[in-house]
C-alpha positions in Angstrom: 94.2 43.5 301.9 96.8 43.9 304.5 100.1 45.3 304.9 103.3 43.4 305.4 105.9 45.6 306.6 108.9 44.1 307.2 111.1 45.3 309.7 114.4 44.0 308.0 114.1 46.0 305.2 112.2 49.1 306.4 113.8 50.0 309.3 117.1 48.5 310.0 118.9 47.6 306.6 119.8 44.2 308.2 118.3 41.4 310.1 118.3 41.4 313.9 120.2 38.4 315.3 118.8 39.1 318.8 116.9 35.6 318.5 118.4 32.0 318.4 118.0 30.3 315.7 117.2 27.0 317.2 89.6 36.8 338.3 89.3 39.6 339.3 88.2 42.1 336.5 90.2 45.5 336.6 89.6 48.9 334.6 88.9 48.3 331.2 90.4 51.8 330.1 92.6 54.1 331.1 93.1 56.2 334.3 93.6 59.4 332.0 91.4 59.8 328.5 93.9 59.2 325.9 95.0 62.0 323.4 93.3 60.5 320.2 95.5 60.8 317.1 94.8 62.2 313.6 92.5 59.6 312.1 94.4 56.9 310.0 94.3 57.0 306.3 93.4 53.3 306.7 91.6 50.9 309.5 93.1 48.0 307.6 95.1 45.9 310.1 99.2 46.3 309.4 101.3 42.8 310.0 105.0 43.5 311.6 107.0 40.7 311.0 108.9 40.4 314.5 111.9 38.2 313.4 111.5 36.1 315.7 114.3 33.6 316.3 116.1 35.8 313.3 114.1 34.7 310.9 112.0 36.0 308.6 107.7 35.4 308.6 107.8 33.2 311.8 105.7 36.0 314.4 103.5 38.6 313.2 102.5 41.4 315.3 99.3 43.0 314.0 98.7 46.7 314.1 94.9 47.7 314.6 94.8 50.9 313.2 92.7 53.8 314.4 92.0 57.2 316.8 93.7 55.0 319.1 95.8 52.6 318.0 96.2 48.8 319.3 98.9 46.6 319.0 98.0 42.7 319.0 100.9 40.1 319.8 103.5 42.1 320.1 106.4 39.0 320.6 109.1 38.0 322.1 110.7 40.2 324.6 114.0 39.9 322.5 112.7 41.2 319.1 110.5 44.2 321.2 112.9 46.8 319.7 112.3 45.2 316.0 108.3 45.7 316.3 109.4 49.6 318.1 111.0 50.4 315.3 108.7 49.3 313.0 105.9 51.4 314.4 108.1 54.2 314.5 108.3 53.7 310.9 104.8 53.4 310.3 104.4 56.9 312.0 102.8 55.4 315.5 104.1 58.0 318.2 101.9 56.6 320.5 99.8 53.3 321.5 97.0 53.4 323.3 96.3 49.7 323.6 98.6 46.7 324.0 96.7 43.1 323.4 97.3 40.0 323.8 95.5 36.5 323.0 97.5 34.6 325.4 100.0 34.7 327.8 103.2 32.8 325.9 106.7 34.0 325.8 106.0 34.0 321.7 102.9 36.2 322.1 103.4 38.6 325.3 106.8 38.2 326.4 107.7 42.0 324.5 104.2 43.4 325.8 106.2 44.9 329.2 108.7 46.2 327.0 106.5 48.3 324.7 104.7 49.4 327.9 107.7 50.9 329.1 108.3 52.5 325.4 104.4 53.5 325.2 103.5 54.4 328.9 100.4 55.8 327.5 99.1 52.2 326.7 96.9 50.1 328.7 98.0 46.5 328.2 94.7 44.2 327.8 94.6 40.1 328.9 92.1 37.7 329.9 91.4 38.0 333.6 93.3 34.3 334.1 96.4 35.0 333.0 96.6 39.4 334.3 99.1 38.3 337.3 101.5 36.7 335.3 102.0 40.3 333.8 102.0 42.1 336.9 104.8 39.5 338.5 106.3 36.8 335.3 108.5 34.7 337.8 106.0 31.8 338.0 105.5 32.0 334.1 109.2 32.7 333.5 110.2 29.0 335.5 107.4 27.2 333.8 108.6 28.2 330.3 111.7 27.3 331.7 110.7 23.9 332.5 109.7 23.4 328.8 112.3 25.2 326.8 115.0 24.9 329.7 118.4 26.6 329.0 117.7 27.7 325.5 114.6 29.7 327.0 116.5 33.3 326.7 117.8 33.1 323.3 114.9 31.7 322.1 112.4 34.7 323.9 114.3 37.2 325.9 112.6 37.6 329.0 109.7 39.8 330.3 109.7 43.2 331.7 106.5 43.3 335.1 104.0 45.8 334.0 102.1 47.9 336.6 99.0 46.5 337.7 96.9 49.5 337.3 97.7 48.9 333.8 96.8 45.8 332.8 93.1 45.8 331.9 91.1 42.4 332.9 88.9 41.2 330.0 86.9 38.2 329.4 84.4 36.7 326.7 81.8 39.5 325.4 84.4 42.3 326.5 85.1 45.4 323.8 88.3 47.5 323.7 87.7 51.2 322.8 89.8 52.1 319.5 87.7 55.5 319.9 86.2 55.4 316.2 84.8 51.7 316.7 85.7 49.2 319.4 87.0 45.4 318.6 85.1 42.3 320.4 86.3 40.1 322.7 86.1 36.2 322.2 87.2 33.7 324.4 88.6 30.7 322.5 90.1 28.2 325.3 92.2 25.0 323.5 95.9 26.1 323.2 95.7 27.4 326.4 92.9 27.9 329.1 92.7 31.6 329.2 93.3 32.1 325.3 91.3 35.1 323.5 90.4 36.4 319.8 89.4 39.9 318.4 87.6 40.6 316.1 87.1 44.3 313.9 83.4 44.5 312.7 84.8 47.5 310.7 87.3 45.6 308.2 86.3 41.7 309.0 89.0 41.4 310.4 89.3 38.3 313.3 92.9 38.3 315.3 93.1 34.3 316.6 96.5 34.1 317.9 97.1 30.4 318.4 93.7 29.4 318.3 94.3 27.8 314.5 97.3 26.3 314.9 100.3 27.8 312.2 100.6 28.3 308.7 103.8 29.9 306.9 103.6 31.8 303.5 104.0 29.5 301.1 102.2 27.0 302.2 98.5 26.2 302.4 99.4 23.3 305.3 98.0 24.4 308.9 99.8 23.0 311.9 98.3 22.3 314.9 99.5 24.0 318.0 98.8 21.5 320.8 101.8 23.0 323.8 101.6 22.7 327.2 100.4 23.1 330.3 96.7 22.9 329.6 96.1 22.1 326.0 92.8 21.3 325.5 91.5 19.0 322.3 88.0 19.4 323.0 88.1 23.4 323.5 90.4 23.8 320.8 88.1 22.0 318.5 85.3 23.9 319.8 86.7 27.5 319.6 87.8 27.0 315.7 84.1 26.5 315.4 83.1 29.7 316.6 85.6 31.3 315.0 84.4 30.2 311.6 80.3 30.7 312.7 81.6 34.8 313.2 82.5 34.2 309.4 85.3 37.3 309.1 86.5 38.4 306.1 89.8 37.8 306.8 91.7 35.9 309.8 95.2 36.9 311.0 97.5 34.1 312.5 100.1 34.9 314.7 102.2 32.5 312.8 102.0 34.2 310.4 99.6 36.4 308.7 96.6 36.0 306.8 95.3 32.5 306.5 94.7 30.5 303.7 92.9 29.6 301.6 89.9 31.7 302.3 88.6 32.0 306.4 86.0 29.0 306.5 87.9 26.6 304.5 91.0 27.5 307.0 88.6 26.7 309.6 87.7 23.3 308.2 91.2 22.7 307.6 92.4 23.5 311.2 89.8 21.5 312.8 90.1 18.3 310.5 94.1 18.9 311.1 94.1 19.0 315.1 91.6 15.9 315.0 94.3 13.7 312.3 97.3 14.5 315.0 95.7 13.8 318.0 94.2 10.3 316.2 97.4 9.7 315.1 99.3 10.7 318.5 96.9 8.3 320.2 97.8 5.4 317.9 101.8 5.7 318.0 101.4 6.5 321.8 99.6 3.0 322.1 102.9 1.2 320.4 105.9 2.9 321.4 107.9 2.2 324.4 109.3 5.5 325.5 109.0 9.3 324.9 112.1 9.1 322.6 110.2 5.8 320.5 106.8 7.7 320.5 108.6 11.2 319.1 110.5 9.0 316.6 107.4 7.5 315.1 105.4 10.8 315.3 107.9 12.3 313.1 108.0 9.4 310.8 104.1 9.7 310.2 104.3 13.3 309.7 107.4 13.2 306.8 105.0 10.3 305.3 101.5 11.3 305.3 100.3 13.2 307.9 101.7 16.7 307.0 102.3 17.2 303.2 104.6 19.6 303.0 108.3 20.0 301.9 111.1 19.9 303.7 111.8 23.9 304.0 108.7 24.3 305.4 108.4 21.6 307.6 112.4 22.8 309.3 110.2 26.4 309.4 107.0 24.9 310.8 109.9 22.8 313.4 111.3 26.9 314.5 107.6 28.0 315.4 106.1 25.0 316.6 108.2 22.1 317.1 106.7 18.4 317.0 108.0 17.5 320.2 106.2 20.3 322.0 102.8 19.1 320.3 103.7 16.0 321.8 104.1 17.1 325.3 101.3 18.8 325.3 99.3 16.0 323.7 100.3 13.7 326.3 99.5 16.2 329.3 95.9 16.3 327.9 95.5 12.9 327.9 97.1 12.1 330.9 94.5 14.6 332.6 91.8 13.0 331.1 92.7 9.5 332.2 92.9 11.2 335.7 89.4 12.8 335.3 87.7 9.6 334.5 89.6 7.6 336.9 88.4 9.8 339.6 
């Protein structure tokens, strides 16, 4: 079982309002060999609830325990001192790995800032997406493009991190925690250049996006479908081999451990992503704008296609907002039509 240490409480007495509400492989380790720490009293993985946006149980950073510790997801770059303080608190004078599963401003956008707080770390991406760390510009204007003004009070925005540390990594890869080492998986669908871990030691499988999102208190899994490259077919197919690792426990992003039990989450992700994009296609086929096909998207999700109350649903609209599945829904489809018409 987890921890769930929650930075509200534990480290600042009050919530951080920081938030809106609204391939070229490199050195896998490095330059220096890292001071290892006193062993931890546990390798279990620790969840640090960012507050992301403000709010409570919307982005989870996961702490990987052990000789030297990792840090997966760290966040936003506007809750970064939230998931600082929160190590602090958990004793973690030092980080010797930073890793991330993708390359969005949910996921990475704090990574530079805890590599200026923790210059011992190396931070580690897939190969892809390692110059968008070294320079954000181009990633900062296309997240820019999709969020538009709201995009700094929704994120913060991201610190450049030294290329000589940024580690390249790809499919097959291992990251040295100096008592055992956590595997690389690629698993391409909510974005190209998307990666999992996973910790033979404890189970434990870190997918990031790769299921979609599901809040405590519900069961419900949402699809996460943004743009610019969502894939239906990858997405599909990286679930899959997720759930043929069979972990013992899978941590989501958004936000912890998944529910009901690892395969069944699986099942339930796929057979999700497949009823949206079915259900997309249909309303896409009747509507007669972008506003008419978001209109009758939402009207199919209040009624059948996402059972879940109202609370949840405005939560599951904070993390993951309909309209973004949409857009990035459309973008696959539209690449498709090109592909075939070519």
């Amino acid at each position: 079982m987890n921890t769930h240490f929650n930075v509200r409480s534990k480290v600042f007495g009050k919530r951080d309002r920081s938030g809106s509400d609204a391939y070229k492989r490199g050195p896998a380790a490095p330059p220096e060999p890292p001071v290892p720490q006193s062993p931890p009293e546990s390798l279990e993985p620790v969840v640090i609830d960012a507050l992301m946006h403000g709010e409570e149980e919307k982005m989870g950073a996961c702490l990987v325990p052990g000789i030297r510790p990792a840090l997966i997801d760290p966040g936003p770059a506007n809750t970064a001192e939230n998931v600082i303080g929160a190590l602090g608190a958990l004793g973690i004078n030092r980080l010797d790995s930073i890793v991330l599963t993708h390359i969005h401003f949910d996921h990475a956008g704090g990574a530079g800032h805890l590599a200026e707080r923790f210059p011992e770390a190396t931070v580690y991406i897939h190969s892809r997406a390692a110059r968008h760390l070294a320079d954000p510009a181009q990633l900062t204007e296309s997240v820019r493009s999709v969020w538009g003004e709201e995009t700094e009070a929704l994120f913060g925005l991201p610190l450049a991190i030294p290329d000589q540390r940024i580690a390249r990594i790809d499919d097959g890869d291992t990251i040295d925690l100096g008592d055992r080492r956590i595997e690389v998986i690629a698993t391409p669908g909510h974005t190209r250049s998307h990666l999992a871990y996973f910790d033979r030691e404890t189970g434990a499988l870190f997918c990031g996006d790769a299921l979609g999102v599901q809040l405590p208190g519900s069961q419900v899994i949402r699809p996460s479908t943004p743009p610019m490259d969502f894939s239906l077919d990858d997405a599909i197919e990286s679930i899959g081999k997720i759930r043929a690792i069979e972990p013992e426990t899978i941590y989501m992003s958004h936000f912890g451990e998944a529910a009901p039990d690892p395969g069944p989450a699986c099942d339930q992700a796929i057979e999700a992503i497949e009823r949206w994009y079915e259900s997309f296609l249909h309303k896409r086929e009747i509507a007669e704008n972008d506003e008419d096909l978001r209109r009758r998207f939402h009207a199919c999700l209040e009624a059948t296609l996402e059972p879940v109350s109202p609370v949840t649903r405005r939560n599951l609209e904070t993390v993951n907002p309909a309209w973004l599945n949409i857009d990035g829904m459309t973008g696959a489809l539209e690449r498709e039509i090109r592909h075939h018409a070519a």
